[in-house]
C-alpha positions as CSV (number, residue, x, y, z in Angstrom):
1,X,65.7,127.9,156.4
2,X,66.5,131.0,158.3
3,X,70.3,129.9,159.4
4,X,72.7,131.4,157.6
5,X,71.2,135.0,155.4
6,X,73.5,137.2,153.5
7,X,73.2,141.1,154.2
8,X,69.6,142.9,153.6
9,X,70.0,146.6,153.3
10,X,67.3,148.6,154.3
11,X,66.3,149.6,151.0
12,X,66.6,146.4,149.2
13,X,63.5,144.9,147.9
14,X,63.6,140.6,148.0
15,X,61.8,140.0,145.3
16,X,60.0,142.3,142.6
17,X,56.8,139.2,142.5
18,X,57.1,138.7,146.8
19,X,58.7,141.6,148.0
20,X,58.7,140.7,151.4
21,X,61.2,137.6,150.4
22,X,65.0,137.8,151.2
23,X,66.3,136.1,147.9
24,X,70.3,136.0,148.2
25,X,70.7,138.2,145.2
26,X,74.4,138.8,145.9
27,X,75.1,135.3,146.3
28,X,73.0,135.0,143.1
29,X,75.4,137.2,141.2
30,X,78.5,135.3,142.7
31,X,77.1,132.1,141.2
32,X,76.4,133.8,137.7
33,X,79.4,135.3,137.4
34,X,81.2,132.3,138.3
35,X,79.4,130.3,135.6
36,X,80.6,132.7,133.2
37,X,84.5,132.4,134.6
38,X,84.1,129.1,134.4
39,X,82.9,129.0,130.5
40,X,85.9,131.6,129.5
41,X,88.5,128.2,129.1
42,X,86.4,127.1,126.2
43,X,87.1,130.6,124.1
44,X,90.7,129.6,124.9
45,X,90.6,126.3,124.0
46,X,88.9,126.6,120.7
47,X,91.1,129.0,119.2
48,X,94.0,127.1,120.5
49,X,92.5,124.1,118.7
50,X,92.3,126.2,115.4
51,X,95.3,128.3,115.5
52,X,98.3,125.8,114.7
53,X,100.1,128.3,115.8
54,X,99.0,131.2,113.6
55,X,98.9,134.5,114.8
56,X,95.8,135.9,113.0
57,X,93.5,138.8,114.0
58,X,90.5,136.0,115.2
59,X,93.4,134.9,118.1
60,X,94.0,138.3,119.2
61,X,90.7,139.7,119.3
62,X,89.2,136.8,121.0
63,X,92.4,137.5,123.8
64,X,91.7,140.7,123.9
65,X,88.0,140.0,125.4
66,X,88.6,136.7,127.4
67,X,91.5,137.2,129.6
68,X,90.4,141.1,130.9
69,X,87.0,139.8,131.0
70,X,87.5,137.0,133.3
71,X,90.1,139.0,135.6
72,X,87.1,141.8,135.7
73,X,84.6,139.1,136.6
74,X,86.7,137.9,139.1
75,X,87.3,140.7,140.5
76,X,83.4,141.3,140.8
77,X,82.9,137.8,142.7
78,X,85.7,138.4,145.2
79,X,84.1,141.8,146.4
80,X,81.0,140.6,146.3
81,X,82.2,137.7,148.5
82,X,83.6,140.0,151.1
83,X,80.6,141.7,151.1
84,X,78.4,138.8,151.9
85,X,81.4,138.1,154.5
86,X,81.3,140.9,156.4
87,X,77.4,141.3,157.0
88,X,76.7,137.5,157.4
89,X,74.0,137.3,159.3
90,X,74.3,133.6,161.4
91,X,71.2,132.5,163.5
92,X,73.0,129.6,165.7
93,X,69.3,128.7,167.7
94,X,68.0,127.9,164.3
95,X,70.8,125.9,163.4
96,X,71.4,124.2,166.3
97,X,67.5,123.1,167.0
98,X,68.2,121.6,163.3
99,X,71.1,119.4,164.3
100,X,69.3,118.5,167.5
101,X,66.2,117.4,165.4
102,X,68.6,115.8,163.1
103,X,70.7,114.2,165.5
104,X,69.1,110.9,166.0
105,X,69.3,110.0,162.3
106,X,72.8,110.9,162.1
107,X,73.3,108.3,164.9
108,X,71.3,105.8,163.7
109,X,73.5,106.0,160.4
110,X,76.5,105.5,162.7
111,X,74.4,102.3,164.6
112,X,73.8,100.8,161.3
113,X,77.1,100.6,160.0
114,X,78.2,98.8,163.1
115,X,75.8,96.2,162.7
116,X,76.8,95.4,158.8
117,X,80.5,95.4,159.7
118,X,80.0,92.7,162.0
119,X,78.0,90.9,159.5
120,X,74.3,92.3,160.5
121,X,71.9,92.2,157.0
């Protein structure tokens, strides 16, 4: 849509089939890594559900990987985020010929309702 593109370096290729495309690949790796954060609570739960409060070498181990794990991948998404922060590149004519083409739709919307709350069908 060309609006809103996260930073291109010089030397970054877009895409290894259509190199000359801009994929979002940091943005990408946010979204990854977040899915993988986001799946981390189920290790928890599970042994929780089979511990009964044993301490056994299965609860440990599994700590061991989950809870540095996820502060690591965390850690990952919240640079990567400032990076895509900082070099933000905005392109407000796009965005604003967008609304402007969008504009009467949003209105009508706005019209409509109007007419059904004083009992238009």
């Amino acid at each position: 849509l060309k609006e809103v593109e996260e930073p291109f370096s010089k030397t970054q290729i877009g895409s290894s089939a259509m190199a000359y495309k801009r994929n979002p690949m940091r943005s990408e790796r946010v979204c990854s890594l977040a899915r993988y954060v986001m799946g981390l609570p189920n290790a928890a739960a599970n042994t929780h559900a089979n511990q009964w409060f044993e301490r056994t070498l299965d609860d440990s181990a599994i700590r061991r990987i989950y809870l540095p794990e996820g502060f690591l991948a965390v850690d990952v998404i919240l640079n990567l985020l400032s990076n895509i922060a900082d070099g933000l590149h905005v392109w407000p004519n796009v965005i604003k010929a967008r609304v402007m083409s969008e504009l009467p739709f949003m209105s009508t919307e706005v019209i409509l309702m109007e007419c059904v709350k004083k009992g238009g069908d």
